[in-house]
C-alpha positions as CSV (number, residue, x, y, z in Angstrom):
1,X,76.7,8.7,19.6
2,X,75.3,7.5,23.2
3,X,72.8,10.2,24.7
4,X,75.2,9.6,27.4
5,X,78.4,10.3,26.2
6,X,80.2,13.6,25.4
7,X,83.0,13.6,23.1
8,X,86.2,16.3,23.0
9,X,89.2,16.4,20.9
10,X,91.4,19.1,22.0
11,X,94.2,20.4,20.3
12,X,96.8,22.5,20.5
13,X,96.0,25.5,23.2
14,X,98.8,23.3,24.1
15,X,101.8,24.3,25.9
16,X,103.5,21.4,25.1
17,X,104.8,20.6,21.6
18,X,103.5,17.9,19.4
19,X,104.5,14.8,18.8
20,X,107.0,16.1,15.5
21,X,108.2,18.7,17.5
22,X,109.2,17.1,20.3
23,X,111.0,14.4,19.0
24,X,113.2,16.8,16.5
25,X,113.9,18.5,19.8
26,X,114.5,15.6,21.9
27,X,116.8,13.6,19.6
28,X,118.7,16.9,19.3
29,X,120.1,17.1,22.8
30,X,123.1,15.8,24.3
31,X,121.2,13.4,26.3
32,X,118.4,12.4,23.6
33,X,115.3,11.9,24.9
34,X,111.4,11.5,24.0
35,X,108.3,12.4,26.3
36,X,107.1,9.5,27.8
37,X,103.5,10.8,26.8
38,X,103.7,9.4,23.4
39,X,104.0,6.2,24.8
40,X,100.4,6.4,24.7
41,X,98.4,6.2,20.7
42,X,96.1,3.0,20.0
43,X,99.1,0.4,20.3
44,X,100.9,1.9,22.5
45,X,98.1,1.9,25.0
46,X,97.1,-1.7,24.7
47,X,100.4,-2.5,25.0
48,X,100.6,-0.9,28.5
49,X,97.2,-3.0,29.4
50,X,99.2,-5.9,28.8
51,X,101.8,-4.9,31.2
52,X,99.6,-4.0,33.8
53,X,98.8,-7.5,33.5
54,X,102.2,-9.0,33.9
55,X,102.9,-10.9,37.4
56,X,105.7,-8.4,37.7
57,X,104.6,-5.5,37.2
58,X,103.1,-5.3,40.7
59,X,102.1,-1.5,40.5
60,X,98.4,-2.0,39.0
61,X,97.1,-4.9,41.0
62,X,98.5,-3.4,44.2
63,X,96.8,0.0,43.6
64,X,93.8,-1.7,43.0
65,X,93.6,-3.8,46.2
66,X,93.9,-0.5,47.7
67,X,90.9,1.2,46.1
68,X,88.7,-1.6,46.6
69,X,89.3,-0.8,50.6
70,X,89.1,2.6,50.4
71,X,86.6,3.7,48.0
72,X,83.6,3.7,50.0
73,X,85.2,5.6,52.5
74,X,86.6,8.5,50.0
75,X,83.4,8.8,49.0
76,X,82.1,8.5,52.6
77,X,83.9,12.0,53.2
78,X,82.7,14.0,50.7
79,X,79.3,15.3,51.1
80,X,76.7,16.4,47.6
81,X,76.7,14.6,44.1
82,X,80.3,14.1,43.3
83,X,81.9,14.3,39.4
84,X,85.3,12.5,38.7
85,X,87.8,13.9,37.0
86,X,90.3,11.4,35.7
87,X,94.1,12.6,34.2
88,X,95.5,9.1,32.2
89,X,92.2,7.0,31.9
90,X,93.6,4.7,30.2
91,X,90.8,1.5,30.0
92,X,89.3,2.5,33.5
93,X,89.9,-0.6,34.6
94,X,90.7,0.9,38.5
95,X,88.3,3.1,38.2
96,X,85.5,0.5,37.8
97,X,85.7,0.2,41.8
98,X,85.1,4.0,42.3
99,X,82.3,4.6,39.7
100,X,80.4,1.7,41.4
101,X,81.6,3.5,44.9
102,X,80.0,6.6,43.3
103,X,76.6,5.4,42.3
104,X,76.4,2.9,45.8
105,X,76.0,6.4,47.3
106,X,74.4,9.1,45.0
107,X,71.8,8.4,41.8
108,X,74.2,9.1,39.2
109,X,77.6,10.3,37.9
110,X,79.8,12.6,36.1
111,X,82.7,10.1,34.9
112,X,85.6,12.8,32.8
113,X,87.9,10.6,31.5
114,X,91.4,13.0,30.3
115,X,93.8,10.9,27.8
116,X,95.8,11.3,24.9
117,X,94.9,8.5,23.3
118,X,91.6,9.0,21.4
119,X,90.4,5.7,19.8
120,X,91.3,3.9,23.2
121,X,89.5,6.8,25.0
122,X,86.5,6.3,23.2
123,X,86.4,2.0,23.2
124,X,86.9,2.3,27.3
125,X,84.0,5.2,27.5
126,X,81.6,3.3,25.5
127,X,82.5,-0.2,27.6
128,X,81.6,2.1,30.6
129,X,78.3,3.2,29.7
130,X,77.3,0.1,28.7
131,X,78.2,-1.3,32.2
132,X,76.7,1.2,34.1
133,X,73.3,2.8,33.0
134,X,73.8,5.7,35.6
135,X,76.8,7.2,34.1
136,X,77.1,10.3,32.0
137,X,80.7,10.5,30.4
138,X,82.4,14.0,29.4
139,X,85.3,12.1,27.7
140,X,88.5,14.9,26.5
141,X,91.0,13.5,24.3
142,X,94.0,15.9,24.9
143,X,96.6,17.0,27.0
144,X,96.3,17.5,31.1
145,X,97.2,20.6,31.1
146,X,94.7,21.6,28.2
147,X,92.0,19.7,29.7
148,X,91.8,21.4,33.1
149,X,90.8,24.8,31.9
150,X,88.2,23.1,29.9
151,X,86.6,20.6,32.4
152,X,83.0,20.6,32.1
153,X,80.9,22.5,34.6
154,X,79.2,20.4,37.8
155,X,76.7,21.8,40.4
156,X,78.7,19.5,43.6
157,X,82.6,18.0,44.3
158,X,84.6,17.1,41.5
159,X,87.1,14.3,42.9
160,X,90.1,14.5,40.6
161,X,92.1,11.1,40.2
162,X,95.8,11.0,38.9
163,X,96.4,6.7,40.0
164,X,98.8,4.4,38.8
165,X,101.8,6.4,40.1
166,X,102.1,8.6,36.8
167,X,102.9,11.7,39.1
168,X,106.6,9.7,39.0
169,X,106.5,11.1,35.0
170,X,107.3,14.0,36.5
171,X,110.0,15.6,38.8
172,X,109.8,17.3,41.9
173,X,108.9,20.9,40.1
174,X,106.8,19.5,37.2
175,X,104.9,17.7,39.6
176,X,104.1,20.7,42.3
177,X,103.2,22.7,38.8
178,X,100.8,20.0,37.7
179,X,99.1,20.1,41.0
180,X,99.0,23.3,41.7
181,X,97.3,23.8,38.2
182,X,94.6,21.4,39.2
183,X,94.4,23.1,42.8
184,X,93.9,26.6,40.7
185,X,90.6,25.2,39.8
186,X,89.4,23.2,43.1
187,X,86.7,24.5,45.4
188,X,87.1,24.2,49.0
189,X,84.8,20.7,48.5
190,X,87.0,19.1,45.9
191,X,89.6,16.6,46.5
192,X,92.4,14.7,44.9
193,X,93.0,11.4,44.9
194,X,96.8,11.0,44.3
195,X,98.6,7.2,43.6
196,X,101.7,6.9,44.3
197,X,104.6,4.0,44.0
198,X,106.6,4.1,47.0
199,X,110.9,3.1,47.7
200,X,111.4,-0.3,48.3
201,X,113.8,-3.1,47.4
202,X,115.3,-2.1,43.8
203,X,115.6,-5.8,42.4
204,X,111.1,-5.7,43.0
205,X,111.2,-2.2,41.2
206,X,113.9,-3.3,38.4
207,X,111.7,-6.4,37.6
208,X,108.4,-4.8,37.1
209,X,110.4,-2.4,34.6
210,X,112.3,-5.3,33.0
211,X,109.9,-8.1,32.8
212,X,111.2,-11.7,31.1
213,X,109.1,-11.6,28.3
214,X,109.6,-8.7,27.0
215,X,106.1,-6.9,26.9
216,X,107.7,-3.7,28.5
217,X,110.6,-3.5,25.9
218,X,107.8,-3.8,23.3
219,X,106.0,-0.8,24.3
220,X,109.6,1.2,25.3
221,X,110.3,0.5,21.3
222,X,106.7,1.6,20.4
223,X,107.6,5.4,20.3
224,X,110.3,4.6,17.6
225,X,107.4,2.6,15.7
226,X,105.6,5.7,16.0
227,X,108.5,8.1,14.6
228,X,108.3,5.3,11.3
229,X,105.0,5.2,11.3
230,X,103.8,9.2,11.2
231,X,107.3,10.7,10.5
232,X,108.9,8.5,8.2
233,X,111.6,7.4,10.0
234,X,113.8,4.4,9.5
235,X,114.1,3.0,13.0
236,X,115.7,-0.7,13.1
237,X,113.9,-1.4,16.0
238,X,116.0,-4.4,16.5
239,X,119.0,-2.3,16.5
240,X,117.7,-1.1,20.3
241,X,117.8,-2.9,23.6
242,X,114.9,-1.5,26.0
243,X,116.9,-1.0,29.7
244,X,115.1,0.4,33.2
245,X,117.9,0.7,36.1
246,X,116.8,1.7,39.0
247,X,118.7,5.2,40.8
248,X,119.2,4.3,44.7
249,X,120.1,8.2,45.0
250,X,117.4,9.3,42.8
251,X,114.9,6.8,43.4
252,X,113.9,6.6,40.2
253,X,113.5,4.5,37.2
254,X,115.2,5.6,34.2
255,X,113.5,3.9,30.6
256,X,116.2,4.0,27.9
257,X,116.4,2.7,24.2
258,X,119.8,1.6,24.1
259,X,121.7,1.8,20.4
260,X,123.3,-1.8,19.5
261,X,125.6,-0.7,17.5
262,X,126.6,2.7,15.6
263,X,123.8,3.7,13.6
264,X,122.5,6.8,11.6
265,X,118.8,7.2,11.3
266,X,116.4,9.5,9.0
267,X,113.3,10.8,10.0
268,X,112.2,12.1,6.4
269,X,109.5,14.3,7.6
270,X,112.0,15.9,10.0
271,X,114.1,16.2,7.3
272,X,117.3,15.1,9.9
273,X,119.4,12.6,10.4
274,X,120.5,11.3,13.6
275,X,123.8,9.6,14.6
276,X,123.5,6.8,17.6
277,X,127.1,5.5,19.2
278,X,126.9,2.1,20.2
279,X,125.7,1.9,24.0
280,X,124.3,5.8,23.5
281,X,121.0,5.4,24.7
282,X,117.4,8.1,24.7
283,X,115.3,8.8,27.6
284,X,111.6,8.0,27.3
285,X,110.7,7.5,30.6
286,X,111.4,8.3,34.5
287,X,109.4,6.7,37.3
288,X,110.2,8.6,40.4
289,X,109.4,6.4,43.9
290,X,108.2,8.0,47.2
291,X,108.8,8.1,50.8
292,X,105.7,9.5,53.1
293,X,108.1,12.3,53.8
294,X,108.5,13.0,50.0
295,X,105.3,12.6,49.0
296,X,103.4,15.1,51.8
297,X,105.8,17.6,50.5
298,X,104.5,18.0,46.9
299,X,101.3,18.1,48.3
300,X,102.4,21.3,50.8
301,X,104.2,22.8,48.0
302,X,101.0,22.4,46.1
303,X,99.0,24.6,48.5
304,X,96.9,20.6,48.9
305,X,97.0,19.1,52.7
306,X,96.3,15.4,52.6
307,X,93.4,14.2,54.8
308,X,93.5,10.7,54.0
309,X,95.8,8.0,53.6
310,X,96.1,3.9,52.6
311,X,98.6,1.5,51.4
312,X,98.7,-2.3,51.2
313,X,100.2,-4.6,53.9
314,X,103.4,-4.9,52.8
315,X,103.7,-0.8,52.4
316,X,104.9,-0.6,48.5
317,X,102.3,1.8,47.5
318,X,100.0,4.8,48.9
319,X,96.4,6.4,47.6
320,X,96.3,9.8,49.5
321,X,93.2,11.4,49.8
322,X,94.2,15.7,48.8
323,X,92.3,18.5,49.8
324,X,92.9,22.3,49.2
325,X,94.9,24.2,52.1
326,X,92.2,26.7,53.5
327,X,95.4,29.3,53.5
328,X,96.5,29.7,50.3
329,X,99.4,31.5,51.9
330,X,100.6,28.7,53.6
């Protein structure tokens, strides 16, 4: 293993319930539904590279544009050696243009990369070190919320980055709990950087969700693989459509796996069966969108005041700069 490279697998402190778990409870309820987390093994994760690729999928390449504007000026306004704290790694790719941010301005860096997926977690750490012979990497395979009791100690800032607009996994609540769990552990120097998709024209917002070729149905239908795969289940994948409408009330994308046809599936190591109607569909996904207004409100319900704040010309998507309110009563 690389001198440089620190490797965790953490399991199960979790308050969460594995993958087994949470799919016999999901497909249980009257709306069936599956965390969008597990999305994310080996497959599933290059799969999402591919649609971060995609000419629709506009989210990626606008949030980088951003960060290559801002990054020198993030790291402009905080002061001492500064760590980074990543939550959903993924392959770094936006991160590239911090790290080299980073090490334009201090002699080296802390890089903590937080993903679920370990073999992809441990390909995109080693392509980092090799790229950049001033990095140290403290990589955690696990869970956020497991991971930020554990983070690795650092004598300076820690910037903690949560990008492509995976706040909108959550709602409202699950989001201000998420942040206020990473403001529990902030010192009055630490930060947040925070991406966030904002409301704009649905048709732009259905497309990215529901591109032509397919790439995004392939990964939507990559949980079921997985539920064959590790549970045993007998999944005709063919037998589901992947949807995404778009809420204007909720502003939100919904991701559904939408039954073809009546259907009754086992999942052996479950030891159930579940009956699909035709048009019944499960829930493995929401992608909430922002408003300024919206947005500035997690952070104040999150004890967090932002301090800095960028989007690209055409105003689809914001990086906010987060910083812990000095009166936690506030």
């Amino acid at each position: 293993m690389n001198r440089r490279l620190e490797f965790q697998e953490i399991r199960g402190a979790g308050s969460r319930p594995a993958f087994r778990e949470a799919v016999r409870e999901g497909l249980s309820l009257a709306q069936k539904s599956i965390p969008s987390r597990f999305f994310y093994d080996s497959a599933g994760s290059l799969l999402f590279e591919r649609i971060s690729e995609l000419p629709e999928y506009y989210l990626t390449r606008t949030e980088l544009v951003i960060l290559q504007g801002s990054a020198a000026e993030v790291f402009s306004a905080m002061a001492g050696n500064v760590a980074m704290v990543e939550f959903g790694s993924g392959s770094s790719t936006k991160t590239r243009v911090l790290i080299e941010a980073a090490l334009a301005s201090q002699p080296d860096l802390l890089y903590v990369p937080i993903d679920i997926s370990r073999d992809f977690l441990l390909e995109s750490s080693k392509a980092l070190l090799d790229d950049y012979p001033r990095l140290r990497i403290n990589a955690m395979a696990t869970e956020y919320a497991d991971a930020i009791q554990g983070l690795p100690r650092h004598e300076g800032p820690k910037l903690f980055l949560f990008l492509g607009s995976n706040v909108g996994n959550f709602d409202d609540p699950e989001a201000v709990r998420f942040l206020t769990r990473i403001r529990s552990v902030m010192g009055a120097d630490d930060r947040i950087l925070l991406g966030a998709d904002k409301v704009k024209d649905p048709a732009l917002i259905e497309l990215a969700y529901n591109d032509p070729t397919g790439v995004t149905g392939e990964f939507n239908k990559n949980v079921l693989r997985r539920i064959n795969d590790e549970l045993d289940g007998n999944f005709d994948l063919d037998s589901f459509d992947h949807a995404a409408p778009y809420s204007i009330a909720e502003e939100r994308v919904e991701m559904r796996l939408v039954s073809k046809r009546e259907q009754e599936v086992l999942i052996a190591k479950l030891g159930e069966r579940y009956r699909f109607r035709r048009g019944e569909f499960v829930v493995t996904e929401h992608c909430q969108k922002y408003t300024d207004e919206r947005l500035s409100s997690l952070a104040f319900q999150s004890s967090l005041g932002e301090v800095g704040r960028w989007q690209d010309p055409q105003g689809w998507f914001s990086v906010v700069l987060l910083a812990p309110m000095l009166d936690d009563s506030a």
